[in-house]
C-alpha distance (Angstrom), angle and dihedral (degrees) to the residues before:
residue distance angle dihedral
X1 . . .
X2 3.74 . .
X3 3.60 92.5 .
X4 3.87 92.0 56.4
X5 4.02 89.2 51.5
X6 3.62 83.7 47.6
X7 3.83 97.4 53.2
X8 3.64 96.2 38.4
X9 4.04 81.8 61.9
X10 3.58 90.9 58.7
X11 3.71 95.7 42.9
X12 3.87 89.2 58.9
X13 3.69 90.4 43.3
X14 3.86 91.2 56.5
X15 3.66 108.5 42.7
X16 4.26 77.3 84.8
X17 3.39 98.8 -127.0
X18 3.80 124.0 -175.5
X19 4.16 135.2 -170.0
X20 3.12 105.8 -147.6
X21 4.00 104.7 -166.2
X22 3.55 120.7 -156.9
X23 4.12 115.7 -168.4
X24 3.51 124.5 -143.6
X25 4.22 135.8 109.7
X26 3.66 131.2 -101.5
X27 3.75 133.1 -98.2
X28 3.53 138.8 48.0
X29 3.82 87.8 -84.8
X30 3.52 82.9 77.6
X31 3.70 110.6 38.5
X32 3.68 118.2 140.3
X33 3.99 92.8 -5.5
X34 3.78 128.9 160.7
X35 3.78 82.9 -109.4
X36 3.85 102.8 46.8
X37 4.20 89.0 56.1
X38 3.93 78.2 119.8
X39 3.71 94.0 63.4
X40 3.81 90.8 39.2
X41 3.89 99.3 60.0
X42 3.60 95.6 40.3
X43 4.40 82.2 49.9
X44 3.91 85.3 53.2
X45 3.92 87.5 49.6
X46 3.45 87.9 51.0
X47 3.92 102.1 47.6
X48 3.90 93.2 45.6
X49 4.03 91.5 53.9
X50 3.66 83.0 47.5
X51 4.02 87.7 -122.9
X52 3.98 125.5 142.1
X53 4.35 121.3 -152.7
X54 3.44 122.0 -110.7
X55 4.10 120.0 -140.0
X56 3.89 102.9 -112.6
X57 4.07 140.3 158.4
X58 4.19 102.9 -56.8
X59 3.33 93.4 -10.4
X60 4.22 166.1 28.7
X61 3.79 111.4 -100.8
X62 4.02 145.7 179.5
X63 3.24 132.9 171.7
X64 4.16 118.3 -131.6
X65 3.83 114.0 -172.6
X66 3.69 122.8 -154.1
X67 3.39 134.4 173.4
X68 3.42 92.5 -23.5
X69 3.67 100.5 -44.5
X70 3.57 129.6 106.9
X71 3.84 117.7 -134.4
X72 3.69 113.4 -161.8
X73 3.68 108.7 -159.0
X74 4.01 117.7 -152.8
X75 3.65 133.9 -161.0
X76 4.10 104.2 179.3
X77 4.15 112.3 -137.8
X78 3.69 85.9 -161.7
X79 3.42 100.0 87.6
X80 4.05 122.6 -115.0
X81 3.67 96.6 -79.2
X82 3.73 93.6 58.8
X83 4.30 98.3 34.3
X84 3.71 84.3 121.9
X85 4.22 86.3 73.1
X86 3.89 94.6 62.8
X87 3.84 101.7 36.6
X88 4.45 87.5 57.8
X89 3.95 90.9 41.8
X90 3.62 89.8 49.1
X91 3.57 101.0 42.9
X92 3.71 93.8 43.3
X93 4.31 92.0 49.5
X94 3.58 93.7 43.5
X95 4.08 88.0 39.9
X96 4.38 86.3 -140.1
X97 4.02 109.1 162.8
X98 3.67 124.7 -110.7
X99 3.71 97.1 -104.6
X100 3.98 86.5 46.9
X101 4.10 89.4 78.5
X102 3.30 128.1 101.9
X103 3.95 113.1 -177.5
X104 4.02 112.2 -172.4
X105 3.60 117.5 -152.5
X106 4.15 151.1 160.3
X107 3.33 120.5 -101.0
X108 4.00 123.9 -167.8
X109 3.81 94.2 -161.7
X110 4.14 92.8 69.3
X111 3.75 124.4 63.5
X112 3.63 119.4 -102.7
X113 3.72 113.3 -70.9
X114 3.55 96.8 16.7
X115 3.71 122.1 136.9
X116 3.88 128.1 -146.8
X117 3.77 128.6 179.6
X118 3.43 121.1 -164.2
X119 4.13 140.1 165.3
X120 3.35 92.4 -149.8
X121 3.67 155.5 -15.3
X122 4.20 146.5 110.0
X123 3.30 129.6 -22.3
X124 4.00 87.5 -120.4
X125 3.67 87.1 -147.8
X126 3.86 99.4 -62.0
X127 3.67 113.7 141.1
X128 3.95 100.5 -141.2
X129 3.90 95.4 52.9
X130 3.67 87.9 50.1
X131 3.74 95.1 58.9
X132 4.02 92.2 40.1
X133 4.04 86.1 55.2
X134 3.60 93.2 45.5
X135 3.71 97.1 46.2
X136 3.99 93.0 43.6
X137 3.78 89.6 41.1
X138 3.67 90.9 -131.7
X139 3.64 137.7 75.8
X140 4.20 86.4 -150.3
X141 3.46 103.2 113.4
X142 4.30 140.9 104.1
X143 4.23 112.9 -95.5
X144 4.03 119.9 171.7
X145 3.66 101.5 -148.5
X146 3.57 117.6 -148.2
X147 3.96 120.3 -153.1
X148 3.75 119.0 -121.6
X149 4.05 95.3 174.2
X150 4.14 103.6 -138.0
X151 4.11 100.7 -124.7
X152 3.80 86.9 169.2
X153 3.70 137.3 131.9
X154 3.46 116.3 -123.5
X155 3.96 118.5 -71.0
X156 3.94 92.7 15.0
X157 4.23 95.4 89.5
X158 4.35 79.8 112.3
X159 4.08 94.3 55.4
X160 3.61 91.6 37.3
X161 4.37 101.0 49.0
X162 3.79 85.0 49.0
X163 3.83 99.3 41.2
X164 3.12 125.8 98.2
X165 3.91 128.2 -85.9
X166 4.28 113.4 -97.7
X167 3.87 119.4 -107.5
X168 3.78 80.4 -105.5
X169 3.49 96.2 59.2
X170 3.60 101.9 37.8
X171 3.46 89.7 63.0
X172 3.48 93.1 53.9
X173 3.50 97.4 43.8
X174 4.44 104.1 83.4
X175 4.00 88.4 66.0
X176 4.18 95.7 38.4
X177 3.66 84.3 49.8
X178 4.17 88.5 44.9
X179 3.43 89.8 54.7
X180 4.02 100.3 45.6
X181 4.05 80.4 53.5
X182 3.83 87.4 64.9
X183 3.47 94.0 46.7
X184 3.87 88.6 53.1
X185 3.92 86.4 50.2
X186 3.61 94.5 46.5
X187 3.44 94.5 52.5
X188 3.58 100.8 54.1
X189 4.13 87.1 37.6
X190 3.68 105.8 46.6
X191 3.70 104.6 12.9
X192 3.98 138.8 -105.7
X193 3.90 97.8 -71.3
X194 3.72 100.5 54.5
X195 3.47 94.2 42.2
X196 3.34 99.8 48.6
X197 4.36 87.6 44.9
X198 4.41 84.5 50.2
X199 3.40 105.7 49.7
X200 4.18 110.4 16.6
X201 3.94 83.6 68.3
X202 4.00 79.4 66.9
């Protein structure tokens, strides 16, 4: 009997699946903000796989498949201060291993558009990566940081991260969001190192 517990371990191990974690906040008050560029590359994910979300506990999910892997997209309900609920109750259900997430988030310190993968590090501040670390009890795990440039005056970082993107940057957005897509693929297809060695060079 212990052998069958032990295999059925292994099977869930190898079916290679991912959570890939987009941060952002609820409601339409939100849509499309600096702050919800989480929810917006996991959306583009979703719309070129031709895939819709489903309303579940924490969180929106949807399942993309490639190559053999299975890519489970999040949106968190919980609100950015409290991401940290829906990446452990996801993780745990769907029994996916630490180094397995991917959690996709803004970052003020880059310039808009750019794209940082790392496999670990600080929460630099940002609310949603503080719960996550705090929940998981580790600040060891994979986050694609997405630049949001900070072209604010002093004391207006709160109306600026959930603003809305410039005409500039909206324009530019569909292929910066294309490309953060590969990096999500990437990661869950050839690993952490060589994606981070392809595309942080960038």
């Amino acid at each position: 009997m212990k052998l069958d517990k032990v295999s059925l371990n292994f099977a869930h191990i190898f079916t290679m699946k991912y959570l890939i974690a987009g941060l952002g906040n609820i409601g339409p008050e939100y849509h499309e903000t600096r702050h919800n560029i989480g929810f917006m590359v996991v959306d583009a994910l979703a719309k070129a796989g031709g895939i819709s979300f489903n309303d579940g506990r924490y969180g929106f999910t949807a399942t993309l498949s490639i190559k053999g892997r299975q890519l489970l997209l999040l949106k968190p309900s919980t609100y950015m201060n409290l991401s940290g609920n829906a990446v452990r109750y996801w993780l745990q259900k769907e029994n996916i291993p630490l180094e397995n997430l991917l959690v996709v988030v803004d970052d003020l310190a880059l310039p808009f558009g750019t794209l940082r993968l790392k496999g670990k590090g600080s929460d630099a501040g940002h609310n949603g990566l503080k719960h996550i670390a705090a929940t998981l009890g580790t600040q060891a795990y994979a986050r694609l940081r997405f630049g949001i440039g900070n072209d604010f005056p002093r004391g207006g970082q709160i109306d600026y991260v959930l603003g809305h993107f410039s005409e500039e940057e909206q324009a530019a957005l569909p292929q910066r969001l294309e490309t953060a897509g590969e990096i999500v693929k990437s990661f869950c297809l050839a690993g952490i190192d060589i994606t981070m060695n392809q595309f942080n060079k960038k």
